[in-house]
C-alpha positions as CSV (number, residue, x, y, z in Angstrom):
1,X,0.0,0.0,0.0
2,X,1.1,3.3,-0.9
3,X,2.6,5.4,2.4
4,X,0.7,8.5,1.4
5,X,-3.3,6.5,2.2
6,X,-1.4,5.9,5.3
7,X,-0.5,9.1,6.0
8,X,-3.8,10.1,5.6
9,X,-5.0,8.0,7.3
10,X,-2.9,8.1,10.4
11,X,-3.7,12.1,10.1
12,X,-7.1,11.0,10.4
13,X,-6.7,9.1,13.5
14,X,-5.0,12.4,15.1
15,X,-7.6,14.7,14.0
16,X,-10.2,12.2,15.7
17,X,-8.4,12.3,19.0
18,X,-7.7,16.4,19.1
19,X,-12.1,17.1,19.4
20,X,-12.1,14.6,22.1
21,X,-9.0,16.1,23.9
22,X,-10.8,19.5,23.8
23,X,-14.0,18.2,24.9
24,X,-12.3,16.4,27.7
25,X,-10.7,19.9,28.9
26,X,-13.3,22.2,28.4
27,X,-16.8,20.7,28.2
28,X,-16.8,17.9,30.5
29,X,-16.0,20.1,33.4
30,X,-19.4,21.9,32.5
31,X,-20.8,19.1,32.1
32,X,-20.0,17.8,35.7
33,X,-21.3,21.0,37.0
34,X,-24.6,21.1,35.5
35,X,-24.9,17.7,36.9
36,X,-24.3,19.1,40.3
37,X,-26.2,22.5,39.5
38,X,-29.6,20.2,38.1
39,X,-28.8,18.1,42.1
40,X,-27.4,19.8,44.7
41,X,-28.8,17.2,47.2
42,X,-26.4,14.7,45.7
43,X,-23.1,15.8,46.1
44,X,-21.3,13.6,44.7
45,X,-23.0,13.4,40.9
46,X,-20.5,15.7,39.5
47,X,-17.7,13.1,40.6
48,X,-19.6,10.2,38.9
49,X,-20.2,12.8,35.3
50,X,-16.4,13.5,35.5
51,X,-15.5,9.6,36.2
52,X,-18.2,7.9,33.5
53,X,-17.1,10.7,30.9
54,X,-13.2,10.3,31.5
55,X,-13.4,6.6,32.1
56,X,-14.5,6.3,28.5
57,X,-12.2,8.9,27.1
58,X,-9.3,6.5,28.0
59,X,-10.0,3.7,25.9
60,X,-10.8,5.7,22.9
61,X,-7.2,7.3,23.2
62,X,-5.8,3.7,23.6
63,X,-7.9,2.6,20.4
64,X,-6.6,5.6,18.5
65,X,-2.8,4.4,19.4
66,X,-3.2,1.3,18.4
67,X,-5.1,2.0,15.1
68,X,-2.1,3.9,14.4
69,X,0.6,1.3,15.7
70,X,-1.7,-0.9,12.9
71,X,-1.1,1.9,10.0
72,X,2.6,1.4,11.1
73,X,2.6,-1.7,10.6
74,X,1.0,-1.5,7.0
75,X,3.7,0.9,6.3
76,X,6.4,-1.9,7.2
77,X,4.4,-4.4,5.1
78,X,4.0,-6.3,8.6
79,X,0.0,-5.9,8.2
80,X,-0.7,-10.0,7.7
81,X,0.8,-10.9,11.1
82,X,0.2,-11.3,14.4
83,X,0.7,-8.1,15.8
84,X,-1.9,-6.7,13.7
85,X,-4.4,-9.4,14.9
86,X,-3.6,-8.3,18.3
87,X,-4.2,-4.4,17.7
88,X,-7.5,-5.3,15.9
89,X,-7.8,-7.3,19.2
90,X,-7.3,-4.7,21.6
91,X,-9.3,-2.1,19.2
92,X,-12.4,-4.8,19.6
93,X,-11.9,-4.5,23.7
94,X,-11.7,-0.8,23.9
95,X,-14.9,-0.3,21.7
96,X,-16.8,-2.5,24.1
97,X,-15.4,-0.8,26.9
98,X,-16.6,2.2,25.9
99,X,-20.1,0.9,25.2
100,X,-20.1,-0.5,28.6
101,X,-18.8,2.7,30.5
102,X,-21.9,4.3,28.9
103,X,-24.4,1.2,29.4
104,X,-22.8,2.1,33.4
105,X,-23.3,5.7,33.1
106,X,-26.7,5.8,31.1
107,X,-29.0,6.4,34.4
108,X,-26.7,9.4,35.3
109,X,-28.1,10.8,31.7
110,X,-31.3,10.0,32.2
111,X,-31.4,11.7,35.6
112,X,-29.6,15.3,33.6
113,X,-32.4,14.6,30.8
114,X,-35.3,14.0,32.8
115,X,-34.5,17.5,35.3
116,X,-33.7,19.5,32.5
117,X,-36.1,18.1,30.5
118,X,-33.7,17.5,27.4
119,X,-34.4,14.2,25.9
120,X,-31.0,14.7,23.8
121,X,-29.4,14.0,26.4
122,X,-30.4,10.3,26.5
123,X,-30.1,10.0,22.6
124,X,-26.5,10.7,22.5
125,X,-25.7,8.5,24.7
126,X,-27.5,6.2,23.0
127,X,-25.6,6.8,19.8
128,X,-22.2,6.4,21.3
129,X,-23.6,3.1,22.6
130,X,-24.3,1.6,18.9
131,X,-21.1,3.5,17.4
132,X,-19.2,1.7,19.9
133,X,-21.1,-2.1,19.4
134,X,-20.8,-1.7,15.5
135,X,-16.7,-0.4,15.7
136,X,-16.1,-3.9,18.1
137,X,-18.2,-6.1,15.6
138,X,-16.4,-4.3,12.7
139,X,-13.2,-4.7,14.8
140,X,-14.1,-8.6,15.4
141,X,-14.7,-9.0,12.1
142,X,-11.2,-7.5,10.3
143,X,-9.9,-9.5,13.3
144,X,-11.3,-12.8,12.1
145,X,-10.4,-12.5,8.5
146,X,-6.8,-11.5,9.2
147,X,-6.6,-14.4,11.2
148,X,-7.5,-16.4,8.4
149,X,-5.5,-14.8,5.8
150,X,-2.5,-15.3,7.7
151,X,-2.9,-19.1,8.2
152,X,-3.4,-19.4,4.3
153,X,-0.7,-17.6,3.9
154,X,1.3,-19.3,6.6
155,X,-0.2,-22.5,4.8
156,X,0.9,-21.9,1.3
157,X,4.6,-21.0,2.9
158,X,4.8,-24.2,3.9
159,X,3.6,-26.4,1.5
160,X,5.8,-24.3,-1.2
């Protein structure tokens, strides 16, 4: 594969991670503080908004590294081995994490959505939820067919 549809891709995967960053720094502060604004008897619900929201953000950033670790490797022509089963592996794991932080922190949405009255809310969190379930199954799938292309290939090494 040529280096330059890696380039752009790995460019990709760093532009993905820099709206996230920002998010993470300046919205989800705000976020936490609504939470404890909409609440005040709970005290703690800004905590659990900051811990949910940042307690996904870590496994996206971990997917994003190893995405690009996997470009890398298709720059090295090492993309048929094992090491780029086990990134599509640990891509697979971090989508489903994500998607279960959420599943976790879904009633602290509905309680923002059902004070302020913002369905929205509820939706995407919802829609993080699916992206999440369809990148592991994706994931799981590319996993499963590299996997297979490498033991044909590993198979017609050794019968040549």
């Amino acid at each position: 594969m040529k280096r330059g549809s890696t380039l752009f891709l790995k460019i990709a995967v760093i532009l993905m991670g820099v709206p996230v960053l920002a998010l993470c720094i300046f919205l989800v502060p705000e976020i936490a503080n609504f939470a404890a604004e909409l609440y005040p008897d709970i005290a703690f619900i800004n905590y659990l908004v900051l811990i949910d929201l940042y307690a996904a953000a870590i496994p996206f950033y971990f997917a994003l590294y190893q995405a690009f670790k996997l470009l890398s490797y298709i720059d090295k022509n090492k993309a048929f081995s094992k090491i780029s089963v086990r990134a599509l592996k640990k891509i697979k794991y971090c989508a489903i994490t994500i998607s279960g932080v959420y599943v976790i922190g879904m009633p602290l949405f509905y309680l923002m959505a059902e004070m302020d009255d913002a369905p929205g809310i509820i939706v995407i969190g919802m829609v993080i939820i699916f992206a999440s379930i369809v990148i592991a199954i994706f994931a799981a799938v590319l996993q499963k067919l590299l996997q297979e292309a490498i033991d044909i290939k590993s198979e017609n090494d050794l019968t040549v």
